[in-house]
C-alpha positions as CSV (number, residue, x, y, z in Angstrom):
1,X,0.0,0.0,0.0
2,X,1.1,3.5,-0.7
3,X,1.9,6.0,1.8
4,X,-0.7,8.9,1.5
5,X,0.3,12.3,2.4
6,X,-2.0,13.6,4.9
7,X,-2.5,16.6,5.9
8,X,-3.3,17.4,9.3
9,X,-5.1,20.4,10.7
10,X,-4.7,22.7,14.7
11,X,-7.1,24.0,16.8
12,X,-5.9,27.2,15.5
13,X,-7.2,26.7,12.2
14,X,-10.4,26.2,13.2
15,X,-11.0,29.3,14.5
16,X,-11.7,32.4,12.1
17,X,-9.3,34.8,11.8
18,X,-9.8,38.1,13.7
19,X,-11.2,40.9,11.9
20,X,-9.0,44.0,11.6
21,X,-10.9,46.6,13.4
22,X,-10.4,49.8,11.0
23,X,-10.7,52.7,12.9
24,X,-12.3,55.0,10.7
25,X,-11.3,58.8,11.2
26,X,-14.2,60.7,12.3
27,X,-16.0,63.1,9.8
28,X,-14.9,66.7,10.9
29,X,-17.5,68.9,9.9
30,X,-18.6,72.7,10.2
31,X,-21.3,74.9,8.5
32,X,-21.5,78.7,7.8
33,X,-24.4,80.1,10.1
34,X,-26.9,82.7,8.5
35,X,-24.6,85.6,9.8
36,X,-21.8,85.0,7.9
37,X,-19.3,82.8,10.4
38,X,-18.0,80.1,10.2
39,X,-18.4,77.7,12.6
40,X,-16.8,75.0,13.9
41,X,-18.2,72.6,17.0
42,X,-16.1,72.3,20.2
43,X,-15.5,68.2,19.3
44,X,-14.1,69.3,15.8
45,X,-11.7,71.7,17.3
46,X,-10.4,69.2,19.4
47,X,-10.3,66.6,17.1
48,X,-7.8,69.0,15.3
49,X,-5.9,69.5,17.8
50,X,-6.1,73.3,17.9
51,X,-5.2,75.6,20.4
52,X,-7.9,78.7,20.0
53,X,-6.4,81.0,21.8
54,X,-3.2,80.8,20.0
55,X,-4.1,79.4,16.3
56,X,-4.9,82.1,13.9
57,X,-5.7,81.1,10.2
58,X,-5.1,82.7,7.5
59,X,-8.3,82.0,4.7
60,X,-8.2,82.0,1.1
61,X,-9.8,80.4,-2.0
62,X,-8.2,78.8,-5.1
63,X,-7.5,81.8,-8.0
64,X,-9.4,82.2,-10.9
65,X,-12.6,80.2,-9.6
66,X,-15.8,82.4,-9.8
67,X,-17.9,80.0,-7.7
68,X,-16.4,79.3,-4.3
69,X,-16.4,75.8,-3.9
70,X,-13.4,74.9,-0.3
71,X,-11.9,77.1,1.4
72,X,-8.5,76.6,2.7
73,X,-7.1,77.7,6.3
74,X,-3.8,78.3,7.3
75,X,-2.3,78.2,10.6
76,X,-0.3,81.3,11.8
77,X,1.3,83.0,14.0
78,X,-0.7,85.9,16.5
79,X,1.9,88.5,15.2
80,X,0.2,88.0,11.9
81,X,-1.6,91.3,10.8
82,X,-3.7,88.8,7.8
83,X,-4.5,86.4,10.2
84,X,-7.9,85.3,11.7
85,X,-8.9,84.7,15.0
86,X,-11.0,81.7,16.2
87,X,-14.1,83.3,18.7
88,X,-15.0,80.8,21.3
89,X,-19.3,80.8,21.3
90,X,-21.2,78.6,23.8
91,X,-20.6,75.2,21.9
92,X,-18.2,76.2,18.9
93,X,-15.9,78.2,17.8
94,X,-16.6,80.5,14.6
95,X,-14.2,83.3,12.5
96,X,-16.5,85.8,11.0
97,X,-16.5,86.0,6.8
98,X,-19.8,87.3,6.2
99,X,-18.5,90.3,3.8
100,X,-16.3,88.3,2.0
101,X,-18.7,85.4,1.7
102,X,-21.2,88.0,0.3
103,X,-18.3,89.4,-2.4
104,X,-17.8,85.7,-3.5
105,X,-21.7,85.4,-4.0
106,X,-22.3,82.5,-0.9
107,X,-25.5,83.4,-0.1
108,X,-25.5,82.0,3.7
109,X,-28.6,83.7,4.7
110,X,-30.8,81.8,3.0
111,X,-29.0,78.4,2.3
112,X,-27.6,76.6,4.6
113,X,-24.1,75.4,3.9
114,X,-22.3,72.4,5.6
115,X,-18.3,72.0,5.1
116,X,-16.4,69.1,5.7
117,X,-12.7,69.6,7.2
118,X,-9.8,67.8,5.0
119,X,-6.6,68.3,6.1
120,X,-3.6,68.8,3.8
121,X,0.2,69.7,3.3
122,X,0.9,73.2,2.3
123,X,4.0,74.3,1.3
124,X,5.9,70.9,2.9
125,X,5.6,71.7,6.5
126,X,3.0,73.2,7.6
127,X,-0.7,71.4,7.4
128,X,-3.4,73.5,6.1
129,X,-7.2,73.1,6.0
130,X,-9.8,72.4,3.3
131,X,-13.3,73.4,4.2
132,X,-14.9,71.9,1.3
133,X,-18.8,72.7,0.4
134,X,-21.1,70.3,0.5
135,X,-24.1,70.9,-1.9
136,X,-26.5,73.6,-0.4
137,X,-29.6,72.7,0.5
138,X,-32.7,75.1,1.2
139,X,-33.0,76.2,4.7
140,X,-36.3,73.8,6.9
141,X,-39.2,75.3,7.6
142,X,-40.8,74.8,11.1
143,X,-42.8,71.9,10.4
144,X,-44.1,71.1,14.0
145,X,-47.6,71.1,15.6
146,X,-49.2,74.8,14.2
147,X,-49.9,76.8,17.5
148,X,-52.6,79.0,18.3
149,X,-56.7,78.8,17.6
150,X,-58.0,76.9,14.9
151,X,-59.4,79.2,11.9
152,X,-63.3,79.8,11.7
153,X,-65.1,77.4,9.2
154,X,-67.5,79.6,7.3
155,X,-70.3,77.4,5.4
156,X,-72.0,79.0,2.4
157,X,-74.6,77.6,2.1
């Protein structure tokens, strides 16, 4: 009889392989409220690791785009005269750009506009931040229970 190659199995193979637990970065998000600022919630803040009292940005928009689509934020120094200030508000932090979100025709007063926060290399060393648009959507009307005395049925009749 021939000699049959066998092949012989562990208790480890039996079990299933652990699955690789992905840790998926958190969605960092923001929106421009309807006077002008943008705003950016306490968690997001921290989840960039920003000091506010220290961090001042400076903001610009890619050249030669008529529609403004990101935005992009640059960390500097306090002794920068360009720079922006973050202003801390109950539960975010904002930086006021309503007149220059008016001259590059976002028309935040009556659209709501959420950003997400991408961050990227600029210039090698220093890492910047794209606020990038998300499709504006028309502002929610109060939809709840309608308040007050119920209008007078007249019958013609």
């Amino acid at each position: 009889m021939k000699a049959k190659s066998i092949e012989f199995f562990s208790p480890q193979d039996n079990s299933q392989p652990a699955k690789k637990s992905v840790a998926k970065a958190p969605k960092l998000t923001g929106y421009i409220s309807a006077a002008g600022k943008l705003v950016f919630p306490h968690k997001t803040v921290e989840q960039l690791g920003l000091d506010p009292q220290v961090t001042r940005f400076k903001i610009g928009t890619q050249e030669g785009k008529r529609k403004l689509k990101s935005l992009y934020l640059i960390p500097g120094s306090a002794s920068e005269s360009d720079a922006f200030e973050l202003v801390e508000g109950a539960k975010s932090y904002s930086i006021p750009l309503g007149v220059i979100l008016q001259k590059k025709g976002v028309d935040y007063a009556n659209t709501k506009y959420n950003f997400t926060i991408q961050p990227f290399d600029y210039e090698g060393d220093v890492t910047g931040y794209e606020l990038e648009f998300e499709q504006p959507g028309a502002k929610t009307e109060y939809t709840g229970k309608p308040r007050g005395r119920k209008p007078k049925v007249s019958s013609d009749e």
